[in-house]
ChimeraX commands (.cxc) that place a marker at each C-alpha (Angstrom):
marker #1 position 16.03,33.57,-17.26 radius 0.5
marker #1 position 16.36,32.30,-14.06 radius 0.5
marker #1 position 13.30,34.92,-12.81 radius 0.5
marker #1 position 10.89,33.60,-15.84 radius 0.5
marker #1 position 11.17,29.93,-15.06 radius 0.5
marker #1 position 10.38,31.29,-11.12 radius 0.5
marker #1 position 7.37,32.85,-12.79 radius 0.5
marker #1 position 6.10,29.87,-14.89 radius 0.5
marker #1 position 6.74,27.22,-12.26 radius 0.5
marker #1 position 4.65,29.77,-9.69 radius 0.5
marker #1 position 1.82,30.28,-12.01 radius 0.5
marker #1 position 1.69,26.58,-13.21 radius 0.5
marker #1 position 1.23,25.30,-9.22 radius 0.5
marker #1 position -1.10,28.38,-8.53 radius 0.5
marker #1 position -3.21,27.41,-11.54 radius 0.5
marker #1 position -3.71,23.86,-9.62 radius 0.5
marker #1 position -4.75,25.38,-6.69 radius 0.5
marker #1 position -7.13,27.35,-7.99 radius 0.5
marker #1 position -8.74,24.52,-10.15 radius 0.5
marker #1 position -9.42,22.67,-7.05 radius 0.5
marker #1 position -13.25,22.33,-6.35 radius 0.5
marker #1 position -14.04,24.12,-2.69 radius 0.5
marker #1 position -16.81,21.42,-2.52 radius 0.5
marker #1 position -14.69,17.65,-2.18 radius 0.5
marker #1 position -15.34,16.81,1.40 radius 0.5
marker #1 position -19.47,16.50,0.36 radius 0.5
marker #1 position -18.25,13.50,-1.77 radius 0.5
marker #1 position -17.19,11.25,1.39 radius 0.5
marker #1 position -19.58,9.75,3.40 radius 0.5
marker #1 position -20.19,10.77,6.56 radius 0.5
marker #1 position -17.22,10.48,9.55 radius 0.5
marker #1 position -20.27,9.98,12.00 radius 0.5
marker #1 position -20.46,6.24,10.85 radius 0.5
marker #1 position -17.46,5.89,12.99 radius 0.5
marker #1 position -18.86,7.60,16.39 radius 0.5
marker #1 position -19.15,4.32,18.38 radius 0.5
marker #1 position -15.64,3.38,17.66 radius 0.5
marker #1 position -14.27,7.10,18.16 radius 0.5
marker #1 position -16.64,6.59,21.98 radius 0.5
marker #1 position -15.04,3.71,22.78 radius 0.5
marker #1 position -11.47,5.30,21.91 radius 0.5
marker #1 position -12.61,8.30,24.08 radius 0.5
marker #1 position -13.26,6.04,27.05 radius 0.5
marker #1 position -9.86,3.98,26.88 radius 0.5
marker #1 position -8.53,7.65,26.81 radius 0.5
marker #1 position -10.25,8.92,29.74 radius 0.5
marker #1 position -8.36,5.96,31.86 radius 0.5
marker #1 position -4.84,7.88,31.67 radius 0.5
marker #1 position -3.29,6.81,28.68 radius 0.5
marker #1 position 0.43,6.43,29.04 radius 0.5
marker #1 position 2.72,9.55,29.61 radius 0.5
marker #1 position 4.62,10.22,25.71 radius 0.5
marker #1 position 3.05,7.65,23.62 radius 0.5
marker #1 position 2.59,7.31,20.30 radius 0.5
marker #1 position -0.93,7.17,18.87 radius 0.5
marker #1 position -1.15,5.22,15.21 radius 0.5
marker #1 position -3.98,5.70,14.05 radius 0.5
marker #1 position -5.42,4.84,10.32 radius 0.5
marker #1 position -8.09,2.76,8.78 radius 0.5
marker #1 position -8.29,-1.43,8.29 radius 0.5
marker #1 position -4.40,-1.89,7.58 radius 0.5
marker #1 position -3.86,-0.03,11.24 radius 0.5
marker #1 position -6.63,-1.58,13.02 radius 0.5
marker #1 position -5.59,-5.03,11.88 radius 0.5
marker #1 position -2.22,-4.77,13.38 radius 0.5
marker #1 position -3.67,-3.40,16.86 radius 0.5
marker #1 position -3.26,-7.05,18.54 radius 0.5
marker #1 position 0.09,-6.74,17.70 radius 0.5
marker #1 position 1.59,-3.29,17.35 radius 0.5
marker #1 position 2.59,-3.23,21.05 radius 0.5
marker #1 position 5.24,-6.21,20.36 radius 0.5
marker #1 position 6.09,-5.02,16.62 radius 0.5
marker #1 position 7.36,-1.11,17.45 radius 0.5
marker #1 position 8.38,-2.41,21.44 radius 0.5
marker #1 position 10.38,-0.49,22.97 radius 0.5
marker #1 position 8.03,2.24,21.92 radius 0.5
marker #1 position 4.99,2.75,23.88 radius 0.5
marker #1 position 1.95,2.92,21.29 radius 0.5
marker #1 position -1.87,3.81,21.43 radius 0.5
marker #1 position -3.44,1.92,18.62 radius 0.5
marker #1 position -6.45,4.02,17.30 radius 0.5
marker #1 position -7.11,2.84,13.74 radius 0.5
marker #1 position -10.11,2.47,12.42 radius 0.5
marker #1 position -11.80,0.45,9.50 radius 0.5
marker #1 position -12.63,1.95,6.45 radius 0.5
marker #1 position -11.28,5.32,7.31 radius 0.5
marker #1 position -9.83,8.14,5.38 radius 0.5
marker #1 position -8.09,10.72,5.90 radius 0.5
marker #1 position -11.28,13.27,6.07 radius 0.5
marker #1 position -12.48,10.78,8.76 radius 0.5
marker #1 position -9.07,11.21,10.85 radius 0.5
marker #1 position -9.43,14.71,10.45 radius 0.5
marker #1 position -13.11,15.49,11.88 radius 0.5
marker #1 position -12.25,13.75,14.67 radius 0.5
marker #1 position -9.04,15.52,16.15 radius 0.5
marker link #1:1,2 radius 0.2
marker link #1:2,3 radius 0.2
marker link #1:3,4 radius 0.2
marker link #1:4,5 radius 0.2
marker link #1:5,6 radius 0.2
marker link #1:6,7 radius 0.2
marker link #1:7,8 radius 0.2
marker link #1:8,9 radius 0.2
marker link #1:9,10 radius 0.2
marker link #1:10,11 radius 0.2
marker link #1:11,12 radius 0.2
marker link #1:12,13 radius 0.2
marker link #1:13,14 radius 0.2
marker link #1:14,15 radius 0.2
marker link #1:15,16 radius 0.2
marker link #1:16,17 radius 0.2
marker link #1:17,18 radius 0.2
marker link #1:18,19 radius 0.2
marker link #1:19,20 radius 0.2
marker link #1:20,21 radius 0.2
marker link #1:21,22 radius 0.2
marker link #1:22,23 radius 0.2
marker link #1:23,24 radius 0.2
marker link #1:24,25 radius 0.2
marker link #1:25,26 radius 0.2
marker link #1:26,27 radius 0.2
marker link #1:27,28 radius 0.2
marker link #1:28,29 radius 0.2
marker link #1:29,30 radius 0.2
marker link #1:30,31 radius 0.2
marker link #1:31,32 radius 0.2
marker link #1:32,33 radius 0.2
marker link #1:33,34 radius 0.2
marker link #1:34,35 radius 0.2
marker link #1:35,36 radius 0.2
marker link #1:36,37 radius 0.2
marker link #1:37,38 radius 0.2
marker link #1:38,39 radius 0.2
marker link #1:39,40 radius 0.2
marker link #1:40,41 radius 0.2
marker link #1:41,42 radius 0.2
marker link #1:42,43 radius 0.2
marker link #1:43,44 radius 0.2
marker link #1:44,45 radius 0.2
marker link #1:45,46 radius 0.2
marker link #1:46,47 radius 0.2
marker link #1:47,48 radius 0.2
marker link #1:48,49 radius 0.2
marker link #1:49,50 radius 0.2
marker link #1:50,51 radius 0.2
marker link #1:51,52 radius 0.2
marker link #1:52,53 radius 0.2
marker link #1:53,54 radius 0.2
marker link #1:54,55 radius 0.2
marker link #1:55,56 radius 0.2
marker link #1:56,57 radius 0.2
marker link #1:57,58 radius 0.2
marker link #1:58,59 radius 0.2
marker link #1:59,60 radius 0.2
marker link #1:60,61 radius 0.2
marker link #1:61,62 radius 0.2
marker link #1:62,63 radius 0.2
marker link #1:63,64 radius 0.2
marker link #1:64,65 radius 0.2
marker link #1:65,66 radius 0.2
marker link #1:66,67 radius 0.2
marker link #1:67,68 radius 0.2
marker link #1:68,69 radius 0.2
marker link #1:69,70 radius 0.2
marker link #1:70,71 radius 0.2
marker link #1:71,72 radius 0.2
marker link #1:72,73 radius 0.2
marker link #1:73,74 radius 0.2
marker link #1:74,75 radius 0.2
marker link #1:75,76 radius 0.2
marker link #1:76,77 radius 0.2
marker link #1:77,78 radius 0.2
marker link #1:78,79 radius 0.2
marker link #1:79,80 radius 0.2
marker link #1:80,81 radius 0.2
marker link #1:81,82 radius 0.2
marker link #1:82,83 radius 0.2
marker link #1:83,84 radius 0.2
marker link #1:84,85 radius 0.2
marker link #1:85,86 radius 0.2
marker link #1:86,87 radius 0.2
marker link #1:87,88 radius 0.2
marker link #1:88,89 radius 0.2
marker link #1:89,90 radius 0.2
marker link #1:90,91 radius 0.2
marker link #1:91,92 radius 0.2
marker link #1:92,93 radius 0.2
marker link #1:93,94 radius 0.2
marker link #1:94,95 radius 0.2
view
């Protein structure tokens, strides 16, 4: 019994996955709207960011708490990288 539900609950999840249209990213706009932001990132970077810290990065909610991250997760040392209006496909064409 124990082997059949095995089976169902496999075929039920690979069923999902299969259903899943290869073609999602072309319905998010274009990560390139973000390429002076991501430059400007990329030349704070180039300074020598701090040795083992923590980058948050994420979209309005993140970069509205950039002036005051630093204070909020202290001791930690933090990189604030967010971005408006981001998504995750955005985060991800970047890295």
């Amino acid at each position: 019994m124990r082997n059949v539900l095995a089976l169902v609950a496999y075929i039920l999840c690979a069923s999902t996955v299969s259903a899943q249209d290869g073609d999602d990213w072309k319905r998010f706009p274009d990560p390139e709207r973000f390429a002076e932001a991501i430059a400007k990132f990329e030349a704070a970077d180039s300074l020598a960011p701090p040795h083992g810290a923590i980058v948050c990065t994420g979209s309005s909610s993140m970069r509205g708490w950039h002036r005051r991250i630093a204070a909020d997760l202290a001791p930690l040392t933090v990189i604030p990288r967010g971005f408006g209006g981001s998504t995750y496909y955005d985060l991800l064409h970047f890295t």
